[in-house]
N, C-alpha and C positions, 0 to 999 in steps of 0.2 A: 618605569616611564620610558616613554619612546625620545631617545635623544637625537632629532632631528630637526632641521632651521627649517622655516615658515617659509612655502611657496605657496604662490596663489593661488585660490581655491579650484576643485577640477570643474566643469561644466554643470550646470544646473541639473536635478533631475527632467530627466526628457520627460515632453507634455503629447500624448497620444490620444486617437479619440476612439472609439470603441471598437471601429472595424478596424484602424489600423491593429491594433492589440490582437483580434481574432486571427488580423493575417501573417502577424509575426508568430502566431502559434501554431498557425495550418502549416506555415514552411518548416519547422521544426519537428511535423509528422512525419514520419516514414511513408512515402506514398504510393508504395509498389506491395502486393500482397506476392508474391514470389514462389509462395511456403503454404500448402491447406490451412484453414483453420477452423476447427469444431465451431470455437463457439460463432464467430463470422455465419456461416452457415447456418446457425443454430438462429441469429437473428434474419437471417433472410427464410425462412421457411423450409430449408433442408435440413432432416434430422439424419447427420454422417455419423450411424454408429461404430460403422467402419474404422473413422478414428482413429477409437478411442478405446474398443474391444475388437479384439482380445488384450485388455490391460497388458500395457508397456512394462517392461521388467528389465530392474539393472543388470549387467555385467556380474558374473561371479567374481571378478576380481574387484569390480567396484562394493560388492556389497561384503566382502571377507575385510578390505580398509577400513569399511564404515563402520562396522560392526566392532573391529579393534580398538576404535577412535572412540566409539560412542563406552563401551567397558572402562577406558580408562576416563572420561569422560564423566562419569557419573561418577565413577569413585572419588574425583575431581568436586565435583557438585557435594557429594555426601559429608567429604570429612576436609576440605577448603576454606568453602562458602557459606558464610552464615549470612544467611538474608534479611532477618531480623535486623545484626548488624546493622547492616547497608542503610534498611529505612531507618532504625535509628539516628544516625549518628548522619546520614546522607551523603554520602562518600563512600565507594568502591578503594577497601583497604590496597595499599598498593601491592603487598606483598601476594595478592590475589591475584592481581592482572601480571606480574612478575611471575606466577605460578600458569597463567593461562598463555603466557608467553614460552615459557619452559615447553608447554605440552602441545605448542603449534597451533596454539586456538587461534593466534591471528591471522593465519594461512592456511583455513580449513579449504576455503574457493582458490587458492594460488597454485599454482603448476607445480610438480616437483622438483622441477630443474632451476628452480626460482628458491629453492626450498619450503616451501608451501607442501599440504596435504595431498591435496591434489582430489579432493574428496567429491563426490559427486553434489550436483544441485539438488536430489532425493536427502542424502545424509549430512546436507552441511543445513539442511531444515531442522532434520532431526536434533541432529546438534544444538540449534538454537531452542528448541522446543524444550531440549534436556534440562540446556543453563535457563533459559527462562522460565523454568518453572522453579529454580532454585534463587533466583535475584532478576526479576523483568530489567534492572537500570543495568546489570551485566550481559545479560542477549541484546539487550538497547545498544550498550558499546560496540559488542562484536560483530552486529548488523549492519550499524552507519557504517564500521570500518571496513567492511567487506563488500557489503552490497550497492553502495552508494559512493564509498569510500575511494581513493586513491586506485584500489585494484582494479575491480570492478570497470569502469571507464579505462584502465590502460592494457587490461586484454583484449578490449574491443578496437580500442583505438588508437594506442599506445605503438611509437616507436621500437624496434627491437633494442635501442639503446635504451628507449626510455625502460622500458621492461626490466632491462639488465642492472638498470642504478635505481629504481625503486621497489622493484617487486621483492627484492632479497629480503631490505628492510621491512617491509609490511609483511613480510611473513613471520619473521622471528622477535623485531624488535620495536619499531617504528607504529605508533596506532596514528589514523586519516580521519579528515573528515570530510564532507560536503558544506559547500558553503554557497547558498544560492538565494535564501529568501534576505530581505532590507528589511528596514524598520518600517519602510510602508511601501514595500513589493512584496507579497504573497504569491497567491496562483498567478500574474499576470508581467511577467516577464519583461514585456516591452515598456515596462518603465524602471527598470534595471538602472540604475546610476553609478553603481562602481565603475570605473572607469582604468582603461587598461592602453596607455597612452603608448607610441610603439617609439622609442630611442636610440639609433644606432641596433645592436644584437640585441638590444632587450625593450622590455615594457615596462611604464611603470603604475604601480596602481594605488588609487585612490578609493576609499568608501570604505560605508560601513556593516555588516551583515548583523544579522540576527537570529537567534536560533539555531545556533551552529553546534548541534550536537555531535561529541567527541573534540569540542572546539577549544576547552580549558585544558585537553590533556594530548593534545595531537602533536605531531612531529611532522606530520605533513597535512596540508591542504590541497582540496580541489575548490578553485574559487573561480566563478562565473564572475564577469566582468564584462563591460562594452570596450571594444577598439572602435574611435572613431576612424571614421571614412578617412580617408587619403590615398596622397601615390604612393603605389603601392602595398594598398593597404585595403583590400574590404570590406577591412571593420565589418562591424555586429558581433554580439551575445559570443564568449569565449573562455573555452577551459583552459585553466593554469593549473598547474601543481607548485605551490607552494612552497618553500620549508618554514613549519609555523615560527620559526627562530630568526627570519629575516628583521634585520634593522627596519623598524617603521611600523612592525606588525605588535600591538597591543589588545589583551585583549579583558578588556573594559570591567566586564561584567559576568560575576558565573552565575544562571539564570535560577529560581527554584521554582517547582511547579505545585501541582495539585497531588502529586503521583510522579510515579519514577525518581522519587527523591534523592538516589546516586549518579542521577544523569549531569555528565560533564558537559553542560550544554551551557556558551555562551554570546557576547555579545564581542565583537574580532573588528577591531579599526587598520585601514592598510591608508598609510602615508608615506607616499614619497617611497613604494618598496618597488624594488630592483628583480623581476622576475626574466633571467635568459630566455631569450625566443625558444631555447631548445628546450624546456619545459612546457613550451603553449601544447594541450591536447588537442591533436585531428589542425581541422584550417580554422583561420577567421570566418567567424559566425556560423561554426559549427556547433556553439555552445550549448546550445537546446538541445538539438539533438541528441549527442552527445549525453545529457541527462535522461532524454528519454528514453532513447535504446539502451541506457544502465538497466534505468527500473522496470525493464518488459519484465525483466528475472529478478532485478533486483528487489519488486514490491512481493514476492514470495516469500520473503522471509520475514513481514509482518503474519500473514496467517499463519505461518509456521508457530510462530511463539502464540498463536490464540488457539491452535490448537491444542499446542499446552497446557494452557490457561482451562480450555474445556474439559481436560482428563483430569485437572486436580480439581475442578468444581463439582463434576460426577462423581471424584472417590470423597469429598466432603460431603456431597449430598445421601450417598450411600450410607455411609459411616453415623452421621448423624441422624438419619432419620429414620433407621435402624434401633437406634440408641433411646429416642427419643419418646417417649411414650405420652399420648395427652388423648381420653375420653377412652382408655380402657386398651388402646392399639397403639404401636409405634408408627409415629404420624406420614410415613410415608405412605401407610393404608388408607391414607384417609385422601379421598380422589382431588382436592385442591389444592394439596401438595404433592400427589403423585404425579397430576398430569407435568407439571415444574419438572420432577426427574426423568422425566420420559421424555421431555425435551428437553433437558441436557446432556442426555444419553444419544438420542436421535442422532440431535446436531451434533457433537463430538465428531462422529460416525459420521456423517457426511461431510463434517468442514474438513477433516483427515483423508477425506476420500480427493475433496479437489485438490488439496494443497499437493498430497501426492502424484497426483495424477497429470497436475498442471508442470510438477515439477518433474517427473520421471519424463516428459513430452519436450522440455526443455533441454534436459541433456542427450535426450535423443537427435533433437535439432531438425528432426522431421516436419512438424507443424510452424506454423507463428503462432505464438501462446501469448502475442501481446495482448486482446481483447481477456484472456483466459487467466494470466497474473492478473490482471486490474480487476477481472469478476472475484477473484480469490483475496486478493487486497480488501476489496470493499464489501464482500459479505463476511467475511472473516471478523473484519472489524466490528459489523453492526451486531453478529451473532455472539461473538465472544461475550460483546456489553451486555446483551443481555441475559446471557447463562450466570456472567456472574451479576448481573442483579437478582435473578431470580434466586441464585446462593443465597446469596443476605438476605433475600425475604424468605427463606425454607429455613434459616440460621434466627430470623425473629432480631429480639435485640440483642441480642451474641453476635447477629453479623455487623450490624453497626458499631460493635464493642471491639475496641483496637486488641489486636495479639497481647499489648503489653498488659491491658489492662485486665484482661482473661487469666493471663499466665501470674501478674498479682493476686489474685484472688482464689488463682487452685484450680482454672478449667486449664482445656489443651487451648491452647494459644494457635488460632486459627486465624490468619488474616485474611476473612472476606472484604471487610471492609479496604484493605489495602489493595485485595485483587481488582476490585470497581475502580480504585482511583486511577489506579498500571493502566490498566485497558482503556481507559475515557480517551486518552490521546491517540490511540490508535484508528482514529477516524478523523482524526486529524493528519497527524501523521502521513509523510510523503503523497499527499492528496488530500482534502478530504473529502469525508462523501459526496459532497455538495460538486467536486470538484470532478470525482470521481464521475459522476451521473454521466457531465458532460464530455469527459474523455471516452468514456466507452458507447455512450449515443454518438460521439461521430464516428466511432468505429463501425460502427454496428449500421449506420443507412451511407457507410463509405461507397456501394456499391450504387446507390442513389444519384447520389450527388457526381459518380463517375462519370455518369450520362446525363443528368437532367440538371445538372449544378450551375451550368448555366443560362437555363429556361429560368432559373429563380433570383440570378444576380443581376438586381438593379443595375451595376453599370456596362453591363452586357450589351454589344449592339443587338440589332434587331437581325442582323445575318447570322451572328452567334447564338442569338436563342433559335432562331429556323434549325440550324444543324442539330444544337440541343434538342429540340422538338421531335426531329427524325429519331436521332440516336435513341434519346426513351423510348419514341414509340415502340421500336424495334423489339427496345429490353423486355418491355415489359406486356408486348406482345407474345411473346419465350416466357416468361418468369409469370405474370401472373396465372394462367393455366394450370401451373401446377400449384399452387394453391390453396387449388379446393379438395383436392383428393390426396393420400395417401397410405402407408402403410398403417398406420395408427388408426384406421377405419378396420383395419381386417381381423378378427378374434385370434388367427393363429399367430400372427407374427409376434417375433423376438419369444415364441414357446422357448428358447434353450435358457430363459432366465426364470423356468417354472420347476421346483424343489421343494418339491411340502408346500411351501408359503412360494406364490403365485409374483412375481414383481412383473412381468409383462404388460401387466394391464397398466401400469406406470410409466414404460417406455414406447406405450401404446399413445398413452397422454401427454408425452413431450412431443412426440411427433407432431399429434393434431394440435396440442398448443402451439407448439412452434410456426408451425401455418397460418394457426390467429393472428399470433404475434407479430408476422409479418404484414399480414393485409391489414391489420390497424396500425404498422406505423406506414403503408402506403396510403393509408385514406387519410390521414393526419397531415402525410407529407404534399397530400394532394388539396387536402382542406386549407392549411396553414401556410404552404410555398417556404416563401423566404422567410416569412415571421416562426416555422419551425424552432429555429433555434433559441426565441425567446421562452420557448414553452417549457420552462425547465420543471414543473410539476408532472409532464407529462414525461417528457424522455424520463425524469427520475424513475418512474413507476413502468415503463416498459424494459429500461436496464435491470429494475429491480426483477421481474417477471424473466428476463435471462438467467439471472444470477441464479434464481431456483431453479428454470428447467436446468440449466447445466451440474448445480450439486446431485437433483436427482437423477442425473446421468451417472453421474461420477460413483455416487453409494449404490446403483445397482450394478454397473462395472466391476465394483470395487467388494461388492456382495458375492460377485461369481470368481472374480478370484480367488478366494479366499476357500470360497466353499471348493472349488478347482482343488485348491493346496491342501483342504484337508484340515483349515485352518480355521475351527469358530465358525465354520459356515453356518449353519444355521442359525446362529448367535446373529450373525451380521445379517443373514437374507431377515431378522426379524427385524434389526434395525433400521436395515434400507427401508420394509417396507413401512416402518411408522415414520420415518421421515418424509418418504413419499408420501403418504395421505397428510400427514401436518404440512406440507409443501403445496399439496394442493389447492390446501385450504385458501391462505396466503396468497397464490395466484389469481384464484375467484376472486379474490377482494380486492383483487391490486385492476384486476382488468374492468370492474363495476368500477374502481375510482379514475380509470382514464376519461371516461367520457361522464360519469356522473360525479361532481366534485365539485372546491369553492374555490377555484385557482382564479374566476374573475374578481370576485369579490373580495378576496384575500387583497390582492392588488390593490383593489379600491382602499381599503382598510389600511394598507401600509401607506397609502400615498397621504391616508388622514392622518395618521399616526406622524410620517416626519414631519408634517404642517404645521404641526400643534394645535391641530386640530382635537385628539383627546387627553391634551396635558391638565384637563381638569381630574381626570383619573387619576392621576400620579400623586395626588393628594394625599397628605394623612400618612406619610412616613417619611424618615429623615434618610439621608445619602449619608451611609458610613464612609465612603469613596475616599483619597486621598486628593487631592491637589496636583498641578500639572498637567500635560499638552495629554492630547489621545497617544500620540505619533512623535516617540523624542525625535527631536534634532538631529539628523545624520549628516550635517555638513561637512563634507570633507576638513581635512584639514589636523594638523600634528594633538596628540591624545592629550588630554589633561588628567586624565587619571592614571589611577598605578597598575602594574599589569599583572594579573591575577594568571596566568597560564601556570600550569604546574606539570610540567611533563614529566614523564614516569620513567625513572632509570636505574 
């Protein structure tokens, strides 16, 4: 229990109304593009293979590290880790994370002068792809703790002192966490209520978080918090680091899910805690940001572990259906279960090709790969879920049959059913798609909105839209022109990606799609104006039509090096190219459902639905449901519960 006297409670949660929220989250954008970027490009109608080929390649010394790391790493994985364990019993043994501390796992992204690996953003993926395909809730740990975590934010933004008294710790000994969402603040920031009140050299803070994975077993925190306005004071949205051990810090609740059943994820009350100013990271009300420029790199190491996820559903699906014999043939002969493996082989081979490619682009530092992490984030996630459902349906009622239950009865104890539950959250996770749509739609018409953004803003004068009027015209007198025409019209171009199997006529197809792509979302933006960004069926399905022209970028990239290397080439140029045609497919249907679709009606149907207008449907079955609020009570104010942190020493 947290043994602290009752002061009065901090400030209400702040009450916003929908544009303020939108513009506490536009100032938290990065708003300079500085740096190329493919995919940026990719959605304005320029297909810049330039890029992107000749595939970016590490450092010989980065990859002789990596490669050291990843040997002992696996052997780490093979005879450490039981993962079974883990979901059984649901807890991460400690003597585990004691051993992954021994081997520098928590300072695979930390400098080496820090004592950290020093490992590149290509092999600290790897890494995670390694362990998570050995315990998803142990790559879960080493993820929050690195990519989101305490490091992460203090390379970027972090004091040299700060760096020198935290970064030691997170390398060897100390695990982080992030702590940003409330009990009823999700994606939406500006009504943030933790409160970070400023006293003399220090802050003191109040509220409550939620969801705070690595949060039951952390030694440090990064906790977003509001500083009220004053002299002297800015105020707004603000990172702290924490020590999770501060008097006043309780933490409530350790959370269980659906999936990831050894995730140290909980629920963290701060009363009346004393955080020195020399711990705030960056300025007041750099807080957002601050998160945001973590995860331009830091959301790569969700698809990292789903592409893990993809190579052990392909070697299960191999394996078994192989094995499996039903009407005379081993059932993978049989075309309604083949065509399943051939898309989990495809996609494998492509989602490995972004994660690479977006990550190799990253420690280069050449591009901005923000729009490039988030397309890799959020197809990683939807693609993963489905490979491994399509598992369990190639697996029948074996894949719905838990490992344990398999291995009682004499088969190989295969958890598909446990791989579906791992991944379900990974589209929630640090975004979700939902969320995801609309971070990368405003990246993606940023170039729009740079000129015409105020021809659309209701409180715009009328001199302000004049200027805005010119400036579009101007742009789009340049920009639309090119268009209509380009390279993807001509037979020969991109021949150097022609080797037995032909993938040109694919890079032929990004080009001209990518030109569609833009003149529907200018006729859109021209159709809809300011009501644009209510149109969230639509941006989702034109993000979505990116996210594929960029993998099949990436798999026939990623095809020619390979075959370059000497390496499976033609293995891979056959993979590229069935992903490309299954990609295309995809695209057609995604571009017939922008302007042919039920997104008015849909509307109409939810606005009956919260009426109670069809509560007679709901008829004819009972609510198992338990009792209690949607949204528990996070009023500030001293814990009454017991504190469940268990940190690991």
């Amino acid at each position: 229990m947290s043994a602290v006297p009752e002061t009065p409670a901090a400030p209400s949660r702040p009450t916003v109304t929908e544009r303020e929220a939108r513009q506490v989250a536009e100032a938290a954008r990065e708003q300079d593009w500085r740096k190329p970027s493919f995919a940026k490009e990719l959605f304005l109608g320029r297909f810049r293979l330039d890029l992107i080929h000749p595939h970016p390649l590490p450092d010989d010394e980065d990859v002789r590290r990596g490669e050291d790391f990843l040997a002992k790493l696996r052997d780490f994985c093979e005879t450490r880790i039981d993962g079974a364990a883990v979901e059984r019993e649901a807890r991460i043994p400690d003597e585990v994370i004691d051993g992954l501390k021994e081997l520098g796992a928590l300072g695979m992204k930390i400098d080496t002068k820090y004592g950290g690996l020093g490992l590149t953003q290509v092999y600290y993926n790897k890494a995670l792809a390694l362990v998570g395909s050995a315990s998803p809730a142990i790559g879960a740990l080493l993820s929050a703790h690195q990519s989101i975590g305490v490091p992460q934010p203090l390379k970027i933004f972090g004091t040299r002192e700060q760096k020198e008294t935290f970064l030691p710790r997170c390398a060897r000994t100390d695990i982080s966490a992030f702590l940003l969402t409330e009990p009823d603040v999700g994606s939406d920031p500006a009504r943030l209520a933790t409160t970070a009140v400023p006293e003399g050299d220090e802050y003191v803070l109040d509220g409550v978080k939620l969801w705070t994975t690595n949060g039951v077993v952390a030694d440090l925190l990064v906790v977003m918090a509001r500083v009220p306005e004053s002299e002297g004071h800015r105020g707004g949205i603000t990172a702290f680091v924490v020590e999770a051990d501060s008097e006043g810090v309780t933490v409530e609740n350790r959370n269980a899910f659906m999936g990831l059943r050894g995730l140290e994820n909980g629920v963290t009350r701060f009363h009346r805690v004393r955080v020195p100013a020399s711990h705030r990271i960056g300025e007041e009300g750099q807080g957002l940001k601050i998160a945001l420029t973590t995860l331009n790199t830091g959301r790569l190491s969700l698809p990292a572990m789903c592409v893990g996820a993809g190579k052990w559903c392909l070697k299960i699906a191999r394996e078994w259906s192989a094995e499996r014999e039903q009407w005379g043939k081993p059932v993978a002969l049989h075309e309604a279960v083949g065509s399943k493996i051939a898309f989990i082989a495809a996609t494998t081979f492509a989602l490995e090709a972004v994660v690479d490619l977006s990550s190799q682009m990253a420690d280069e530092d050449r591009n901005d790969i923000r729009i490039e992490a988030a397309l890799a984030k959020l197809y990683g996630s939807e693609m993963a879920w489905l490979m491994a459902d399509e598992l369990v349906q190639i697996r029948g009622g074996r894949g719905f049959e838990t490992a344990d239950s398999l291995r009682a009865r004499g088969e190989r104890a295969v958890p598909a059913e446990q791989m579906l539950r791992d991944l379900r959250i990974n589209r929630i996770f640090e975004g979700s798609t939902e969320i995801m749509h609309l971070l990368i739609a405003r990246e993606a018409v940023d170039a729009h909105l740079s000129v015409a953004g105020d021809l659309i803003d209701p409180d715009k004068s009328l001199g302000d839209k004049a200027r805005a009027g010119a400036s579009a015209g101007a742009f789009y007198a340049r920009w639309l022109p090119k268009l209509v025409a380009g390279p993807g019209q001509l037979p020969g171009t991109y021949g150097e990606f022609k080797h037995g199997i032909d993938l040109s006529p694919h890079l032929r197809y990004v080009e001209r799609t990518s030109r569609k792509l833009a003149r529907s979302t200018f006729y859109a933006m021209s159709r809809w104006q300011g009501r644009m960004e209510t149109k969230q069926g639509f941006l989702g399905r034109i993000v979505d039509i990116g996210a594929e022209l960029f993998a099949m970028s990436a798999a026939c990239v990623r095809a020619e090096l390979l075959r370059g290397r000497g390496d499976h080439g033609r293995e891979a140029y056959q993979l590229a190219d069935a992903f490309c045609r299954q990609a295309r497919l995809r695209v057609e249907e995604l571009f017939g459902r922008l302007w042919s679709n039920t997104d008015d009606l849909d509307r109409k149907v939810v606005k009956n639905v919260l009426t109670g207008s069809y509560a007679w449907l709901e008829e004819g079955v009972v609510d198992p449901s338990g009792d209690g609020p949607w949204i528990a009570d996070a009023t500030p104010g001293p814990s009454t519960r017991e504190n469940v942190r268990r940190p690991i020493r």
